[in-house]
N, C-alpha and C positions, 0 to 999 in steps of 0.2 A: 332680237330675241326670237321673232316670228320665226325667220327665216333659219338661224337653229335649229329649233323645235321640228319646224317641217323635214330638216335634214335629216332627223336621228329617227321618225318615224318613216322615213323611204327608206332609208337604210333595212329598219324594223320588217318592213314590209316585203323588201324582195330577199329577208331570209339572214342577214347582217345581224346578229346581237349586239347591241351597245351597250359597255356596261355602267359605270359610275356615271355618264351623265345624263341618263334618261332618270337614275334615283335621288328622288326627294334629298335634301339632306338632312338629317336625323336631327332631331329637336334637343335644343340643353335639358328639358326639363325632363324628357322621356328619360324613365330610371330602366336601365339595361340589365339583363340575367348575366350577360359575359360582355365584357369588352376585350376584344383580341387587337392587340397592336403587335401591329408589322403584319403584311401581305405578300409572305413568300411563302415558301412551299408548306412551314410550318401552318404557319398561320392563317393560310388559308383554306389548310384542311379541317383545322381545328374550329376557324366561325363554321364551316360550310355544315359538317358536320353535328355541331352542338342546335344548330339551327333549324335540322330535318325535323324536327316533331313540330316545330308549330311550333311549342309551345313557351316556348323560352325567347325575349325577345335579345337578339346579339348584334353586336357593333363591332366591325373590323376596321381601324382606324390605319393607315397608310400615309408618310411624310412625303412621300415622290408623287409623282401625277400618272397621267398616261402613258401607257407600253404599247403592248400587241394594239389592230388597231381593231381590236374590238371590243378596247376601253376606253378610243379616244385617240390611240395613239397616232401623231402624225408626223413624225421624226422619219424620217428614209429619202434616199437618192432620188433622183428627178427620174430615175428609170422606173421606178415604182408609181409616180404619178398617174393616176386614173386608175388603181389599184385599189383592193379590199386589204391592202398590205402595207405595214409599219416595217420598218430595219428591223425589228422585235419578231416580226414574223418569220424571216429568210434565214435559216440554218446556215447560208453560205456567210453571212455578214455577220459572224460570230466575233471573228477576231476583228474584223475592223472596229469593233466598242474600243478597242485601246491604244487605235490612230486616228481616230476621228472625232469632230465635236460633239457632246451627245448631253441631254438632260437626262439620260437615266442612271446615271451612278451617284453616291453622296454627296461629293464634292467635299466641301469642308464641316459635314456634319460626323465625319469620322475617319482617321488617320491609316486608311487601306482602302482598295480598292473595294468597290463593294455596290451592289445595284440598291438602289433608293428610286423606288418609282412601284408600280400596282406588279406585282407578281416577285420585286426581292431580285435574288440571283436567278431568280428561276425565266427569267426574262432577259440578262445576260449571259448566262453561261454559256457550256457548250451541249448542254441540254442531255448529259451523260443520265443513263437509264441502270444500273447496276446495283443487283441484288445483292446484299453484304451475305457471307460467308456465315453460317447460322454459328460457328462457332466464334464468330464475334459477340454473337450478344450472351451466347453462354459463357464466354469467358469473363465478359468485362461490364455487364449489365445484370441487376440485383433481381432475387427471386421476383417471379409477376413479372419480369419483363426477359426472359429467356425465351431461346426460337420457339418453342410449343407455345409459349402464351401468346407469342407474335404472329404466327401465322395465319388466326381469323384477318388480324390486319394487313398481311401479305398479297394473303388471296382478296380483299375488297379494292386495295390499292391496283392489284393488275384487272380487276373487275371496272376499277372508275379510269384510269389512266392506261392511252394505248402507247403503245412502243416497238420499235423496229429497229432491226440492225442493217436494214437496207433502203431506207425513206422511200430512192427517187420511184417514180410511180411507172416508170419502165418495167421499174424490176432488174436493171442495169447496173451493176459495179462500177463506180469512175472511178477515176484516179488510183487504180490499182495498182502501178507499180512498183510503189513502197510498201505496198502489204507483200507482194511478191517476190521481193528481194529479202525483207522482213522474215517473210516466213523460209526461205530457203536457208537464214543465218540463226532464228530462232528454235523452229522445229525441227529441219534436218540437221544441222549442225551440233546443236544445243541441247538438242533432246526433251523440249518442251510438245505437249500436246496440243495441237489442233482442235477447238472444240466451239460449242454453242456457249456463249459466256454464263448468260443467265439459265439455261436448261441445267448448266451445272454447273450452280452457283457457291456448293459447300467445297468445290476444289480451285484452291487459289496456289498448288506449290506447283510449279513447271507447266504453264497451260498458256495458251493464247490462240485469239481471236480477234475479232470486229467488235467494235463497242455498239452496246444496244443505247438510243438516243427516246426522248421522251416527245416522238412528233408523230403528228396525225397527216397524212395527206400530202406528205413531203414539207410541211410547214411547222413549226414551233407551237408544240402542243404544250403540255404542264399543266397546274392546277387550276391558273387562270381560265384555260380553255375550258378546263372538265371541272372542275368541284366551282369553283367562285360562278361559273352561270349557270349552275343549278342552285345554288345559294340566292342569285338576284332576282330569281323568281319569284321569292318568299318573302309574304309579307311583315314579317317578322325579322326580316334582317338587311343590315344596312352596311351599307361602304363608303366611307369618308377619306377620301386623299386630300392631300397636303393639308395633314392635318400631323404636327410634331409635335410627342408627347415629352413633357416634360417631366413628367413625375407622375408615380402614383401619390392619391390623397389616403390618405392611413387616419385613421382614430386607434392606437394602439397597435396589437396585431391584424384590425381589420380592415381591408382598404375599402374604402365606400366613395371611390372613382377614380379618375384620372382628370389632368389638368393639360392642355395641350395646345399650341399656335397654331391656328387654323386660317391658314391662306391671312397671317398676320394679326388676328383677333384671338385673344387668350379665352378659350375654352373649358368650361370643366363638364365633365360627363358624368351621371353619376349611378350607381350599382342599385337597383332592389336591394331587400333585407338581407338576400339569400346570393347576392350576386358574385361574380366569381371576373378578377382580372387577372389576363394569361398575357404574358410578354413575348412575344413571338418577332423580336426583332433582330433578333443575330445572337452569333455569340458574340460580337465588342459590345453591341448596340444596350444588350439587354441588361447586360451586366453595371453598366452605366445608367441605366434607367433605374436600378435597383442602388444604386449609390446614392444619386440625387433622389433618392425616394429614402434615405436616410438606413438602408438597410448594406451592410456590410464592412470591411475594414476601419476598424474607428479612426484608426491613422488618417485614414480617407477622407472621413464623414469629417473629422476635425477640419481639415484642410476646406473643405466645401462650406462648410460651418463658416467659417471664418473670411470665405471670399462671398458670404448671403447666396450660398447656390443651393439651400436646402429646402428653400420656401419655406422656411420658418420651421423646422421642425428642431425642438428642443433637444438638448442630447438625453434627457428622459426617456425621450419615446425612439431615440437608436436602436436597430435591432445591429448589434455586434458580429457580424459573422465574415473571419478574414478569407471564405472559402470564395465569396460571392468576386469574380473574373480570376478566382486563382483555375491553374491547372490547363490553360489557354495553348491549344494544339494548333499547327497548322505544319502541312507535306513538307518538311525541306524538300526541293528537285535541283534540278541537274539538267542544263539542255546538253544533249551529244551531237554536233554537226555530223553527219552522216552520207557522204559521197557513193557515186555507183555510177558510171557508165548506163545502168539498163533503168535510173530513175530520172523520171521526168518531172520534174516540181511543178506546184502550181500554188499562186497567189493569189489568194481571192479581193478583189477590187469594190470597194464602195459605191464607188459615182460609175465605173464605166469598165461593166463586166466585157468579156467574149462576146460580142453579137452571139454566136452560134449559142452560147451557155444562157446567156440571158433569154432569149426564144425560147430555148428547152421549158427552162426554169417557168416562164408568165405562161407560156401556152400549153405543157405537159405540166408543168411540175415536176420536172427530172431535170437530170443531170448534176455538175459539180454544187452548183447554190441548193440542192433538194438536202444538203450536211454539212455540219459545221468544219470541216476535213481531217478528223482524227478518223485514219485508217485501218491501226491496229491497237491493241494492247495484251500486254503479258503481266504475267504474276509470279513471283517465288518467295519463297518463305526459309528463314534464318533460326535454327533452333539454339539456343543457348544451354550455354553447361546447367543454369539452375531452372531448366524446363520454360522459360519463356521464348514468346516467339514471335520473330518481327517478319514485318509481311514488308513487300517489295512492288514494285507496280512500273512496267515500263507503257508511255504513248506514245505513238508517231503519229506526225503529221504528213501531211503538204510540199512544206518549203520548210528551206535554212533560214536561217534566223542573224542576225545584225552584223557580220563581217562575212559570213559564210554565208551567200545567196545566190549562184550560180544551179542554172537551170536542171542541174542530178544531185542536187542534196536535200534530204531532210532534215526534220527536227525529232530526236530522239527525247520525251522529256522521260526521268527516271525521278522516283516518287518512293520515300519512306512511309509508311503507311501506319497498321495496327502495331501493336504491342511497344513501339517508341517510347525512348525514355525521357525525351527533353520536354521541356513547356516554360511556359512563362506565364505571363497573366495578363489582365486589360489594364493599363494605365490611363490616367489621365493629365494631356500636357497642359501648359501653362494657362492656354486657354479652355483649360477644362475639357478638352473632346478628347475623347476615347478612342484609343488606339494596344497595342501591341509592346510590351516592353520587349528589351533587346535578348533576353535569355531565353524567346522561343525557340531558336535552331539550335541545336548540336550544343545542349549546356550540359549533356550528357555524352561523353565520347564514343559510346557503344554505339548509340545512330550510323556516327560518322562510319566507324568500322564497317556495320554492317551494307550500308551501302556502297563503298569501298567493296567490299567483298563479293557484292552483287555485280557492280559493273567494271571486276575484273572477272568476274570468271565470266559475262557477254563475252569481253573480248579473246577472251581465251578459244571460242567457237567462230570469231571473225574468220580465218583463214579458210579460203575457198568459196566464201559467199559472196566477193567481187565489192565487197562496203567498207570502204575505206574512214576511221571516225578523224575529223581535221581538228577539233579542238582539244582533244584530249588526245596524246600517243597512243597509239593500239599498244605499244609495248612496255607500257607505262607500269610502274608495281604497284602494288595494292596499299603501297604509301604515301605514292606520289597522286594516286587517282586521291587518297582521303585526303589529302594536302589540298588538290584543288578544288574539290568539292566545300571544302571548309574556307575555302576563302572569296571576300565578295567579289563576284566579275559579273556581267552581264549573261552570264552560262549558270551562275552557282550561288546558293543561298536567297535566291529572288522568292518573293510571294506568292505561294498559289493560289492564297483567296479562301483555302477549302478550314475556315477556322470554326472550331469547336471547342469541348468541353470544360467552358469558362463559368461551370455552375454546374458541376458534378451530382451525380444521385447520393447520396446517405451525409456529403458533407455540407450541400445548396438547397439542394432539393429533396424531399422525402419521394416515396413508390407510388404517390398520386401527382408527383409533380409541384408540390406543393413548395413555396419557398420556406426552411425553416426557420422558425418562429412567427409565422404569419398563420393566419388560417384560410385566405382564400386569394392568395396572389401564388400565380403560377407563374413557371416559365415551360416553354414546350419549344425549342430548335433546335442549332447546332450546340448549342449553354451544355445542354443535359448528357451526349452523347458520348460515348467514349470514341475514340479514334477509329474508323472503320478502313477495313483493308481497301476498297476499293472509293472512288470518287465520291464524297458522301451525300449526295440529292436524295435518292432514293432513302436512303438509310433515313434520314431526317423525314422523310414522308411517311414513311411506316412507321416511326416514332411517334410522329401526330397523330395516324390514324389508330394505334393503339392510345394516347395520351388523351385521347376525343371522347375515347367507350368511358376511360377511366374520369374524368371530371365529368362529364354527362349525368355519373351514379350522385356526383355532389349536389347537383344540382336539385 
């Protein structure tokens, strides 16, 4: 233990923050102003945040353990060794999370891919930085929460979190060839604009650019870095990993704590008079929390009732509401294998980069590992005969993808976005963990079409840009592309991960967040969101940092 202790204070010393295990761990007895469960982006705005005054003491509880490694983390390749650096740190090792053995995703605690460790997704992702479209929230977000009310939170969010559209610390473009060919078949061709993505963020029909990424220093920035270690400063607030909650504790509609296994010991935590619990653990996660906490579908609650999963709550005190995981979004995509003569792919490697790229990367901090290697993205919009209107989202990568891997092809991925009509909801399987029923993709046909529509008229600007697409015919019709889009392969109908609004505003949640029929259990993530045209990170952080001012005033 000595020699720990000494460890995390040298660390301390030449400038290293450590987070969760330099702090105490928070006492049962201490009665809490907020408990926030789940530590991702949500969530962790939302303690860091409620926590600024002093004066409220807050508890952000987290089921996964160490990430970055300046939480602890020490998960990374032997090339990392003698490093200030975790796999969690290096933009390059993005993709390798889903070839490689790793303790930061859920595993069997929910039925999708999904990061379970200190920081959420926001510690796997591809650390995408993208400002939603202001006519997202005025379209599809309730008064109090349209882009004028949101921009105090816009402007504080680009105030705490830095972000670039070109990391490495050169100042050097890599891997530019697929943005090159990209753009000669997008914009010359296509008639899409050139632009700064987030400088102009209210135009999503015909544009493309570089995606802006959420790193500091060429390394893996997010809330972890910025809001949570100004948070762990404060002596008023505290952070508990692998700590998995089980349920909120309720006396009618008021919860007065949470009950959770903490590194295998059954814990309860419990609220002051005035206290306030915010479920900030996903949208499957959360939705599920609020089931075993006896609040939504009775069909459900009976079901759980009957297998003793409710921790004893009577069906008396049910709060009935069949909204709680209804309305469950996620991107249908589309990979396009994508060929050219003038692109040169590149595979980013775990254990054993480039000599040349590895040097860059530990001694500069450049080069191909300074990004996670999405080198472009595009946007177009599908207006419909009764005025709705679906957004469109293309990414390239790097390299081809599973039969298609020869050293000039990329990965086209192609992404339904806002205005989508399909969803489904959070189910729970046999074993009671929560997952995704099968009616999220395309239970509505218009998706299919309009993606169909989208990535026929690309093809339709192919000729003359020297990009050949190998899985799908360039000359394929706009029935046979919806044909294959709508059927499963390893190219079509796969998970992006990117899941939201499974706890809708007006029919889950009222305009302070509030779950209804309860008076102070919230939820604040991807639950509450409606579908956003572009990769939704950001959009979820501005959510919390608007969702922070707004339960702050309850307090």
């Amino acid at each position: 233990m000595g020699v720990i202790l000494w460890s995390l204070l040298l660390l301390q010393a030449i400038g290293w923050t450590v987070a969760s295990p330099v702090q105490s761990q928070p006492r049962a007895t201490t009665l809490w102003d907020v408990i926030v469960i789940g530590s991702g982006p949500a969530g962790t705005i939302v303690a860091s945040r409620l926590s600024e005054s002093g004066a409220k003491k807050v508890l952000l509880l987290e089921g996964g353990g160490p990430s970055y490694f300046v939480t602890g983390g020490t998960e990374r390749p032997q090339w990392l060794a003698g490093t200030s650096l975790s796999r969690v740190d290096v933009p390059g090792l993005y993709s390798t999370i889903f070839s490689t053995p790793t303790s930061l995703t859920c595993g069997n605690k929910i039925n999708v891919f999904s990061g379970c460790t200190i920081g959420g997704n926001s510690a796997i992702n591809a650390g995408f930085f993208l400002e939603p479209p202001a006519s997202d929230f005025d379209k599809y977000f309730p008064a109090g929460w349209k882009h004028a009310d949101l921009q105090p939170s816009i402007t504080k969010l680009y105030q705490t979190q830095p972000s670039t559209d070109n990391p490495s610390q050169d100042h050097i473009r890599y891997l530019q060839s697929g943005y090159t060919v990209a753009k000669k078949w997008i914009v010359n061709n296509a008639g899409y604009s050139e632009l700064d993505i987030n400088a102009n963020a209210a135009k999503k029909t015909k544009v493309f650019g570089r995606p802006a990424y959420d790193y500091q220093n060429a390394q893996r920035s997010g809330p972890v870095i910025t809001y949570l270690q100004s948070a762990l400063k404060r002596s008023n607030f505290r952070l508990q990993s692998g700590a998995w909650v089980q349920r909120v504790i309720r006396t009618g509609n008021v919860a007065t704590g949470v009950v959770a296994d903490v590194n295998g010991v059954t814990t309860t935590y419990s609220l002051s008079s005035k206290g306030r619990v915010v479920l900030s653990a996903g949208a499957i996660k959360s939705p599920e929390l609020l089931m075993k906490s006896g609040i939504g579908d009775p069909a459900v609650l009976t079901r759980l009732h009957q297998a003793n999963k409710l921790g004893g709550i009577p069906s008396t005190s049910w709060i009935n509401n069949t909204a709680v995981g209804a309305g469950l979004f996620d991107n249908p995509n589309t990979f396009i294998e994508l060929s050219s003569p003038d692109i040169k792919s590149y595979v980013y490697s775990y254990d054993n980069p480039p000599a040349a790229d590895k040097a860059l990367y530990l001694q500069h901090r450049s080069g191909p590992y300074s990004f996670a290697g999405q080198t472009s993205v595009f946007w177009d919009t599908i207006k419909h005969a009764d005025g709705t209107v679906a957004g469109l989202q293309g990414t390239i990568g790097t390299a081809g993808y599973n039969e298609y891997t020869n050293n000039h092809t990329v990965t086209l991925n192609i992404y339904g976005t806002s205005g989508l009509k399909s969803a489904g909801k959070v189910v729970l399987d046999s074993n009671y963990i929560p997952g995704p029923s099968s009616d999220v993709y395309y239970s509505n046909p218009q998706d299919a079409k309009d993606i169909a529509t989208f990535i026929h008229g690309l093809f339709a600007a192919l000729p003359g840009s020297g990009l050949t697409p190998l899985n799908i015919p360039q000359s394929a019709t706009q029935a046979q592309i919806e044909k294959y889009i709508t059927t499963a392969s390893p190219y079509a109908r796969g998970q992006v991960n990117h899941w939201s609004s499974s706890c809708r505003f007006g029919s889950c949640v009222d305009t302070s967040t509030t779950v209804l029929g309860t008076k102070n259990i919230h939820v604040v993530d991807g639950s509450i969101v409606a579908p956003f045209t572009v990769n939704p990170q950001m959009g979820i952080m501005i959510t919390a940092e608007r969702a922070a001012e707004i339960i702050g005033k309850l307090l």
